[in-house]
VMD Tcl script that builds the backbone (N, CA, C; Angstrom):
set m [mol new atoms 198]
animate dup $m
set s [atomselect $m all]
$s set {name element resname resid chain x y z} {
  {N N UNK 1 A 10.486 13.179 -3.831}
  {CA C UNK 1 A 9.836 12.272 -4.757}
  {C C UNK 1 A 9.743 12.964 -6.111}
  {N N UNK 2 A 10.100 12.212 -7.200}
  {CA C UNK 2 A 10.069 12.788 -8.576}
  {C C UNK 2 A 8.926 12.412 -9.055}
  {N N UNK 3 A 8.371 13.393 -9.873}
  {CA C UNK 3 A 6.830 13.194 -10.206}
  {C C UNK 3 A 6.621 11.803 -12.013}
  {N N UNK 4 A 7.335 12.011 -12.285}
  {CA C UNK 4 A 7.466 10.519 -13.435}
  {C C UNK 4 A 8.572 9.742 -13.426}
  {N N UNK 5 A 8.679 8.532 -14.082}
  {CA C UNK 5 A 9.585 7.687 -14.210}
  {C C UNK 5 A 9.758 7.421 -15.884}
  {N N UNK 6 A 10.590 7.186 -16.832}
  {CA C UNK 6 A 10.969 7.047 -17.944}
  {C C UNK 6 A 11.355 5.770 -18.062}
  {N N UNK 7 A 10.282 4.889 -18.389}
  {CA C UNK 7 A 10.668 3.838 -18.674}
  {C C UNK 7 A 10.543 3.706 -20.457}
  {N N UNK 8 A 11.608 3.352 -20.977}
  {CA C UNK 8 A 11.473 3.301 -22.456}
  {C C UNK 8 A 10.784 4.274 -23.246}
  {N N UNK 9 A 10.725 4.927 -22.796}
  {CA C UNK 9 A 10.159 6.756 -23.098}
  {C C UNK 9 A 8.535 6.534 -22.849}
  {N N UNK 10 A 8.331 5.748 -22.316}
  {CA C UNK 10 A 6.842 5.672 -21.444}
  {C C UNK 10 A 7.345 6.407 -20.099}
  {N N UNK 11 A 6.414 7.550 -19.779}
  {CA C UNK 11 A 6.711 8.604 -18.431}
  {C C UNK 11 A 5.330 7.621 -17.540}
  {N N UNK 12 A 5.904 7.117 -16.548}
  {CA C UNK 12 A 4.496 6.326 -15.380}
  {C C UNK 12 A 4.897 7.280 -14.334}
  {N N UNK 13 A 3.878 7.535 -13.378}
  {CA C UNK 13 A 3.525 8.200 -12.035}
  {C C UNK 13 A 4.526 7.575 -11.316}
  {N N UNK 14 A 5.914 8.328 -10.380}
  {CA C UNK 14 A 5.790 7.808 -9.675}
  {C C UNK 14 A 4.731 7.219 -8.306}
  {N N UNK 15 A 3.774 7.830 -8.171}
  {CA C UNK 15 A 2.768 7.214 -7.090}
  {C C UNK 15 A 2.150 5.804 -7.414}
  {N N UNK 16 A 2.056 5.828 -8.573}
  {CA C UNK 16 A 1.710 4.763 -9.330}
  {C C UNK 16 A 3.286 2.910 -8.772}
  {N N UNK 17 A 3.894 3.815 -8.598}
  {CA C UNK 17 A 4.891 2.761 -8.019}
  {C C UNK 17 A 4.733 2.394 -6.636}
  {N N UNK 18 A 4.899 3.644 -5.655}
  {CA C UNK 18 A 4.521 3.721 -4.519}
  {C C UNK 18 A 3.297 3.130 -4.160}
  {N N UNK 19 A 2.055 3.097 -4.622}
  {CA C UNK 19 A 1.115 1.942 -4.783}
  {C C UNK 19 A 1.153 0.767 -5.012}
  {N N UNK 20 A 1.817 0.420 -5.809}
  {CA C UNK 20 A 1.875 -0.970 -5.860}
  {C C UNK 20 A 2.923 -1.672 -4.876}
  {N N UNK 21 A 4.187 -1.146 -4.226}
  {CA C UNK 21 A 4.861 -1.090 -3.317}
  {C C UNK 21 A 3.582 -1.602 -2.148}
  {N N UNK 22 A 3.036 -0.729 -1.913}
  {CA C UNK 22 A 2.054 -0.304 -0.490}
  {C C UNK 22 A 0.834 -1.574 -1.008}
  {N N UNK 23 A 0.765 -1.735 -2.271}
  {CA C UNK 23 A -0.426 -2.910 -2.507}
  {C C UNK 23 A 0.538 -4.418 -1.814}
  {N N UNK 24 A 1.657 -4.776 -2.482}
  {CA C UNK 24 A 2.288 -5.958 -1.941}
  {C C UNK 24 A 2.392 -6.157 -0.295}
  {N N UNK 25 A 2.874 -4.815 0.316}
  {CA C UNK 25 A 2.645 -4.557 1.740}
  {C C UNK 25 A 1.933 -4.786 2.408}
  {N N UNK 26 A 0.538 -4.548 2.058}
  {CA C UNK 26 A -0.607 -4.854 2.497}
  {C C UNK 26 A -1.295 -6.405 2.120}
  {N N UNK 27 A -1.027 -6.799 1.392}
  {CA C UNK 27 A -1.107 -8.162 0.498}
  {C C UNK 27 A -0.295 -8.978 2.079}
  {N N UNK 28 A 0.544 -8.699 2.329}
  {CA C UNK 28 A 1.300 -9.724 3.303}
  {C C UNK 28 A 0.879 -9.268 4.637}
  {N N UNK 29 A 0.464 -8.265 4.704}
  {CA C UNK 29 A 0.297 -8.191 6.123}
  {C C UNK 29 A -1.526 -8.569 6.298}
  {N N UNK 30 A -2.484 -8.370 5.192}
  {CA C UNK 30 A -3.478 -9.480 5.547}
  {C C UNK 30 A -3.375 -10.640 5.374}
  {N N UNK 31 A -2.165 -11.016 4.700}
  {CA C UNK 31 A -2.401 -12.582 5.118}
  {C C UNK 31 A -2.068 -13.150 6.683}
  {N N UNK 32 A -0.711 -12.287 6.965}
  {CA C UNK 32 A -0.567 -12.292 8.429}
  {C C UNK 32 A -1.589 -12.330 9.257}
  {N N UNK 33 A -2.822 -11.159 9.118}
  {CA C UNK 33 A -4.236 -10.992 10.379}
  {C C UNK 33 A -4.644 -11.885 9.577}
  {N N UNK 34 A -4.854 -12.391 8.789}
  {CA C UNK 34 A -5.887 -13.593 8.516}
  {C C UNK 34 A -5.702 -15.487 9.459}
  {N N UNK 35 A -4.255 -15.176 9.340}
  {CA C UNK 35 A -3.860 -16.714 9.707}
  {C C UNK 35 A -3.461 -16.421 11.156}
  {N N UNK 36 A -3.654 -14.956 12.082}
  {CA C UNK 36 A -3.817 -14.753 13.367}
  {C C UNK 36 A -4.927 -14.909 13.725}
  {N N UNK 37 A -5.950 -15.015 12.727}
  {CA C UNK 37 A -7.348 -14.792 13.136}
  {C C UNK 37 A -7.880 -13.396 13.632}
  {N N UNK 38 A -7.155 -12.381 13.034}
  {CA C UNK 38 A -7.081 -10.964 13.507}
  {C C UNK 38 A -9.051 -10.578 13.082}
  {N N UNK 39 A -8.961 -11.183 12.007}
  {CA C UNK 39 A -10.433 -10.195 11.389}
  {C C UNK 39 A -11.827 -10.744 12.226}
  {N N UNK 40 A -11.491 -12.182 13.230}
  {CA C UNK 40 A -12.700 -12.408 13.792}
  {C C UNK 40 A -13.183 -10.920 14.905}
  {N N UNK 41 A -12.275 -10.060 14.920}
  {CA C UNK 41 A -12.635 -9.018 16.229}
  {C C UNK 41 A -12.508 -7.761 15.025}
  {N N UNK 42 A -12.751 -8.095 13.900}
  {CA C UNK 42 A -12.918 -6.388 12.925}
  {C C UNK 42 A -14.161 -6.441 12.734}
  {N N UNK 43 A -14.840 -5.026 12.556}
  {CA C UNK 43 A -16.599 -5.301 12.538}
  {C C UNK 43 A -16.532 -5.968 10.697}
  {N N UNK 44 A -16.221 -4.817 9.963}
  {CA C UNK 44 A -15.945 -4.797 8.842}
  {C C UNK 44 A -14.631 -5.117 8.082}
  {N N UNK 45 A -14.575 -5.447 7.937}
  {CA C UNK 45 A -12.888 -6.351 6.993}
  {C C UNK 45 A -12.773 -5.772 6.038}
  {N N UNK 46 A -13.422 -4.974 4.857}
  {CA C UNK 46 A -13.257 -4.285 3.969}
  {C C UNK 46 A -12.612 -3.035 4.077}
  {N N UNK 47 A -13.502 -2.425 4.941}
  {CA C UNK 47 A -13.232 -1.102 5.420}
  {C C UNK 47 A -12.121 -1.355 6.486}
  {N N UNK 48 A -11.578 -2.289 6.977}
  {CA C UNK 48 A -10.505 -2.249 7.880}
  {C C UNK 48 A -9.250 -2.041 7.032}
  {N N UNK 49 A -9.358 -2.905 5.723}
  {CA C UNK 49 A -7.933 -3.449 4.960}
  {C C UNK 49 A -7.971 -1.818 3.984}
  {N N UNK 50 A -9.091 -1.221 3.437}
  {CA C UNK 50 A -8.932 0.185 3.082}
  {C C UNK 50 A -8.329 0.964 3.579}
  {N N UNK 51 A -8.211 0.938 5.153}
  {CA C UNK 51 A -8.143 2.255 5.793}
  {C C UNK 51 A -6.497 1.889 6.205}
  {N N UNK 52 A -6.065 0.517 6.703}
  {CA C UNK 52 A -4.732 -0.202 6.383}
  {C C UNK 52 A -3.899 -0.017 5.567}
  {N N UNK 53 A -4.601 0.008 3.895}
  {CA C UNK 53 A -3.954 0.440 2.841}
  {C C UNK 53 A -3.570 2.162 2.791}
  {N N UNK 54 A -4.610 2.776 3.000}
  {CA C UNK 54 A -4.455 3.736 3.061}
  {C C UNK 54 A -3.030 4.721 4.365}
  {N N UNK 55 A -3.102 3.966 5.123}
  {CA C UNK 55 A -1.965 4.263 6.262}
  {C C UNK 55 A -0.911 3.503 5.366}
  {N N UNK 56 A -1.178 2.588 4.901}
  {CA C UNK 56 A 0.560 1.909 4.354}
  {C C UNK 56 A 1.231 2.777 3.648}
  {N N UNK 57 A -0.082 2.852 2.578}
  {CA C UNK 57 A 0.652 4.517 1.173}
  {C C UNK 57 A 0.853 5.702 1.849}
  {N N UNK 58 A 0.426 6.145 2.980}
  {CA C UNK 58 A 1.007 7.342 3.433}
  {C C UNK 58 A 2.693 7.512 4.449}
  {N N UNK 59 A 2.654 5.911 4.976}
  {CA C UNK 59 A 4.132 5.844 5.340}
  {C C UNK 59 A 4.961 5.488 4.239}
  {N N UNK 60 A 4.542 4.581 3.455}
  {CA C UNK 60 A 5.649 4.424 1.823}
  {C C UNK 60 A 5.655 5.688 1.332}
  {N N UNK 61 A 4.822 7.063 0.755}
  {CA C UNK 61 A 5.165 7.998 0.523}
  {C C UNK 61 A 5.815 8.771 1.132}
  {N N UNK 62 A 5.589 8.924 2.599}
  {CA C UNK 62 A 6.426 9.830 3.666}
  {C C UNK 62 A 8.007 9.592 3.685}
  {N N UNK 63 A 8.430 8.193 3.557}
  {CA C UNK 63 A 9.718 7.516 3.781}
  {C C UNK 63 A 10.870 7.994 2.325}
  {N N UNK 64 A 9.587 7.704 1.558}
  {CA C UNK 64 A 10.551 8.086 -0.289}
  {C C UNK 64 A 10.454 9.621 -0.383}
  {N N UNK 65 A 9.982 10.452 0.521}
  {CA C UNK 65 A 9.923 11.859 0.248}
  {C C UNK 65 A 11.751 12.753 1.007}
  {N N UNK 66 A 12.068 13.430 -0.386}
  {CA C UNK 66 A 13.511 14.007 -0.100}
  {C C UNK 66 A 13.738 14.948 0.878}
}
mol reanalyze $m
mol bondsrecalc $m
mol representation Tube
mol addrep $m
């Protein structure tokens, strides 16, 4: 993984990509448990889709790593 990106001589994070990657990811896969009715058996739904997100960005980073 390269640590910036050069867009128009603006340098952005790559992680900053990899996040938003892992935000859309997660964006579709709660809509998926939502329209399964997945979250009637989560205590907390907040803290479920955090800790979700958080596993998504660590396999999107693991996968883009050389």
């Amino acid at each position: 993984m390269i640590g910036e990106v050069d867009i128009l001589g603006v340098f952005i994070p790559a992680l900053l990509w990899l996040m938003l990657i892992a935000y859309a990811i997660n964006l579709a896969i709660r809509k998926v448990l939502s329209h399964t009715r997945f979250y009637e058996y989560v205590w907390h739904r907040s803290i479920f889709d955090l800790g979700l997100y958080v596993i998504i960005l660590g396999v999107v980073v693991s996968l883009t790593r050389r």
